[in-house]
C-alpha positions in Angstrom: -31.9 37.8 -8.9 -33.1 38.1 -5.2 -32.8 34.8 -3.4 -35.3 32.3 -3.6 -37.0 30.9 -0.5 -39.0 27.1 -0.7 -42.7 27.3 0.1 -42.5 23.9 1.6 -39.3 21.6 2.6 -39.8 18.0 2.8 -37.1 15.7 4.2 -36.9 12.0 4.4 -34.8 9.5 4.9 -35.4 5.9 3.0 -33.7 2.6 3.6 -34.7 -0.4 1.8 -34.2 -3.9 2.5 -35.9 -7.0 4.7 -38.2 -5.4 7.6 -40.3 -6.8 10.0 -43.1 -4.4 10.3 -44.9 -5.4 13.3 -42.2 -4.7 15.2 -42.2 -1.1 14.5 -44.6 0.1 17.3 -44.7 3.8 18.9 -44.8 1.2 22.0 -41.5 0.3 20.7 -39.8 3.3 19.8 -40.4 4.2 24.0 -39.5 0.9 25.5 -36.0 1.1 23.8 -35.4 5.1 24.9 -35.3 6.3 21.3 -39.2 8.4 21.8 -39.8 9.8 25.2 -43.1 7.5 26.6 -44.8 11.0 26.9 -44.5 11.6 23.2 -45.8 8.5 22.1 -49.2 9.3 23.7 -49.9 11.8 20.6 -49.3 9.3 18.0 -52.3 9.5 14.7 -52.9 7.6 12.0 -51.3 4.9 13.3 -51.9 1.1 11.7 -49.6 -1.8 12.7 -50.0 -5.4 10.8 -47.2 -7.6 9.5 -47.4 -6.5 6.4 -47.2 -2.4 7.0 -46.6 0.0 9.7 -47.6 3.7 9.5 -48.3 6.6 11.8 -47.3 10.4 12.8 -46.0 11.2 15.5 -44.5 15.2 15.9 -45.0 15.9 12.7 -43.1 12.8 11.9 -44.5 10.2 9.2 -43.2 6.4 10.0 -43.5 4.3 7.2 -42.1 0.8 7.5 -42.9 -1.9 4.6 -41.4 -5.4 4.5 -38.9 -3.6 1.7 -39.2 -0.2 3.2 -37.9 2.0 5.8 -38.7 5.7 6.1 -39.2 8.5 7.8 -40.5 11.8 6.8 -41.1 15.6 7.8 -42.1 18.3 6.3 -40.9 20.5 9.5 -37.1 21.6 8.7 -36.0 21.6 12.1 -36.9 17.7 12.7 -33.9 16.8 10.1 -31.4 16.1 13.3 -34.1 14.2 15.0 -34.9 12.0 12.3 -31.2 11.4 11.8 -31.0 10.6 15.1 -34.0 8.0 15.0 -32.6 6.2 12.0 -28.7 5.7 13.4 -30.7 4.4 16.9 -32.9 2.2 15.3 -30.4 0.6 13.2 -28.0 0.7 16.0 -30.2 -1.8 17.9 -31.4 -3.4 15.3 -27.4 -4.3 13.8 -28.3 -7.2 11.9 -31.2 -6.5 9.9 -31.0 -6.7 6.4 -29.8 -3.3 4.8 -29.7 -2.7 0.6 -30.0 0.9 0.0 -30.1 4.1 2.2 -31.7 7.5 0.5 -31.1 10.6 1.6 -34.4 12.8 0.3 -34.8 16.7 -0.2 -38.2 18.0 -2.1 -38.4 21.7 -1.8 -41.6 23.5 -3.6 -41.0 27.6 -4.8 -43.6 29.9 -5.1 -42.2 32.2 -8.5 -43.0 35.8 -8.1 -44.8 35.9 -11.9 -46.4 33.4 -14.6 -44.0 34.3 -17.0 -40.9 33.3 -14.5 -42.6 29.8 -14.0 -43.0 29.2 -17.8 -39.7 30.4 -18.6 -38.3 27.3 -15.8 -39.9 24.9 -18.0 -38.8 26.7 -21.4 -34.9 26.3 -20.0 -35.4 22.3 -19.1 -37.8 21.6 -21.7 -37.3 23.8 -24.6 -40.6 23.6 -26.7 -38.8 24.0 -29.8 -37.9 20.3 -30.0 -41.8 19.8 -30.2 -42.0 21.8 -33.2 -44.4 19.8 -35.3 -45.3 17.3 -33.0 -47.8 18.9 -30.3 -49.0 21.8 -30.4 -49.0 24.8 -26.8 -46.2 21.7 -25.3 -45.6 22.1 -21.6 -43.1 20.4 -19.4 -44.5 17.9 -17.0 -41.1 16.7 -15.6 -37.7 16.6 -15.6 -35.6 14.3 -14.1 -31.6 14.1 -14.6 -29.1 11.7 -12.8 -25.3 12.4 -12.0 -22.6 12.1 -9.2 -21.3 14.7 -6.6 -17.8 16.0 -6.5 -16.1 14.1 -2.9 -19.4 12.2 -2.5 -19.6 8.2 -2.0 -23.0 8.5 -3.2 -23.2 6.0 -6.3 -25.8 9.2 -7.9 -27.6 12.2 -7.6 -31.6 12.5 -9.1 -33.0 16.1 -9.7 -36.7 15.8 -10.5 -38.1 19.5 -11.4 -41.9 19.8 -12.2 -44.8 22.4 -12.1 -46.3 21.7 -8.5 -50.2 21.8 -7.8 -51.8 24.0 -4.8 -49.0 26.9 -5.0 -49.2 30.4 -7.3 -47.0 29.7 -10.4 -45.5 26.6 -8.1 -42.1 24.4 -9.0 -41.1 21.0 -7.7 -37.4 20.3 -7.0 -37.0 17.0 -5.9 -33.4 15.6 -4.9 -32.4 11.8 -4.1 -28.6 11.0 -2.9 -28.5 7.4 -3.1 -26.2 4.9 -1.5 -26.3 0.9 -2.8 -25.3 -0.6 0.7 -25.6 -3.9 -0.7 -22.7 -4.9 -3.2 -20.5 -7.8 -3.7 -17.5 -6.4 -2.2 -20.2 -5.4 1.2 -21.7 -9.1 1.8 -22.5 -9.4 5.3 -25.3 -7.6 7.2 -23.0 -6.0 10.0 -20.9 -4.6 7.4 -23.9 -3.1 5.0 -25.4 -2.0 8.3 -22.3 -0.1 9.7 -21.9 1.5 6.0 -25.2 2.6 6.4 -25.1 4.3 9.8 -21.4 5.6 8.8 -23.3 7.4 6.3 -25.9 9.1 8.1 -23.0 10.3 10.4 -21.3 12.1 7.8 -23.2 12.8 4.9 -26.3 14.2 5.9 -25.5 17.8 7.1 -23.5 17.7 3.8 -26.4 16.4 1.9 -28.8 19.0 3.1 -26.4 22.1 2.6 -25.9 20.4 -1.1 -29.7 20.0 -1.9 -30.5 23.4 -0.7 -28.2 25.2 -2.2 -28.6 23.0 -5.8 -32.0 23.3 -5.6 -32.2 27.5 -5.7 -29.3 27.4 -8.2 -30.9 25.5 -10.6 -34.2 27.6 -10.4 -32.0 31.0 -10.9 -30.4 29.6 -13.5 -33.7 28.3 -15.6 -34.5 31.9 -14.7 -31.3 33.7 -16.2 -31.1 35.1 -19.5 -30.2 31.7 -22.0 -30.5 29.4 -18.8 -27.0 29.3 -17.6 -25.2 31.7 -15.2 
C-alpha cells in the first residue's frame, strides 16, 4: 500500500475557559510584540464585541468566545507560529482563567477508487450488524476515544467520516485533550503554567502522532480484514 498523502491539513489549537473578548484586537496582538504592526494591516473578517472576537489574519483564523480560545490554519507550516502565539498570549495574560487546552489535527484523503472509500467505512462500520434493520446502510461517522502510550493527555478522539467536496473523500479528525482544571490544579497560575508546559512539549509530539495515526488507520481500513 503506497503512502497516503492528506488533501487538506487543518490544525488548531483550542483552550477553553473565562475570556474577555474585547480585548483580543489585531490592534492588540501588535502593541504587545506578538504580530508585527505590518501584519496586522491585512487582517479580514474581522468583528470585535464583548461577546465574540473573530478575524484572519495570514491564513490564521482567531476565534475568541467568552468560553473559547482558538486558533486555526489550514496552512501546515503556520503550526510553530500558532504555537508560538498561544504560549505569548497566555504568557502575558498569566492569570486568566484556563479549563482545558486541545490540541486539534483534521486531515481529509483523497482515495485513489470508490471501492477503496467504501471499503474504509465497511472496516469501521461493518454493514452486517444492520442486517434487517436498513436497507444499502452507509457509515456516516465514527468516533472512538482512548489514551496515548507516555502521554499526560487525559484522551485521545478519532472521528473518521466520508468528507464532502473531495473524489471518494475521508475525514480523520484527531483531538488530544488536556483537563487543566482539576481539584488537585486549583489556582489560575498553576492551570495556566500546566497549560503553557504543554504546548512546550507536546505539540511537536502531538503532530508526529496525529499524522502518522491518521494514515495508519486509513491503510489499515484498507488492508485485507482491516487490521495489519
Amino acid at each position: 500500500m503506497t503512502h497516503l498523502e492528506p488533501e487538506q491539513t487543518i490544525l488548531s489549537i483550542v483552550l477553553t475557559g473565562e475570556f474577555n473578548p474585547s480585548i483580543f484586537h489585531p490592534a492588540w496582538f501588535s502593541q504587545n510584540e506578538l504580530l508585527a504592526e505590518q501584519e496586522t494591516g491585512s487582517v479580514e473578517e474581522m468583528i470585535c464585541t464583548n461577546e465574540v472576537s473573530t478575524f484572519v489574519l495570514d491564513d490564521v483564523h482567531f476565534q475568541v468566545e467568552r468560553q473559547r480560545f482558538g486558533l486555526t490554519t489550514k496552512d501546515a507550516s503556520k503550526g510553530p507560529f500558532i504555537r508560538d502565539l498561544v504560549l505569548g498570549t497566555f504568557g502575558l495574560l498569566e492569570h486568566t482563567p484556563l479549563a482545558a487546552l486541545g490540541l486539534n489535527l483534521d486531515l481529509r484523503y483523497a482515495l485513489e477508487s470508490e471501492e477503496s472509500w467504501h471499503k474504509v467505512g465497511h472496516t469501521l462500520a461493518p454493514k452486517s450488524y444492520w442486517e434487517g434493520i436498513l436497507s444499502d446502510p452507509g457509515m456516516m461517522g465514527v468516533s472512538v476515544r482512548g489514551k496515548r502510550p507516555d502521554c499526560d493527555a487525559d484522551r485521545i478522539d478519532i472521528r473518521v467520516r466520508p468528507v464532502a467536496g473531495i473524489k471518494n473523500g475521508v475525514f480523520v479528525g484527531i483531538n488530544q485533550h488536556y483537563q487543566i482544571e482539576t481539584n488537585l490544579r486549583t489556582s489560575i497560575t498553576e492551570r495556566n503554567q500546566t497549560a503553557m508546559h504543554i504546548l512546550q512539549n507536546d505539540w511537536n509530539s502531538f503532530r508526529s502522532y496525529a499524522e502518522k495515526a491518521a494514515g495508519q488507520l486509513i491503510q489499515n481500513a484498507l488492508s485485507e480484514g482491516g487490521e495489519k
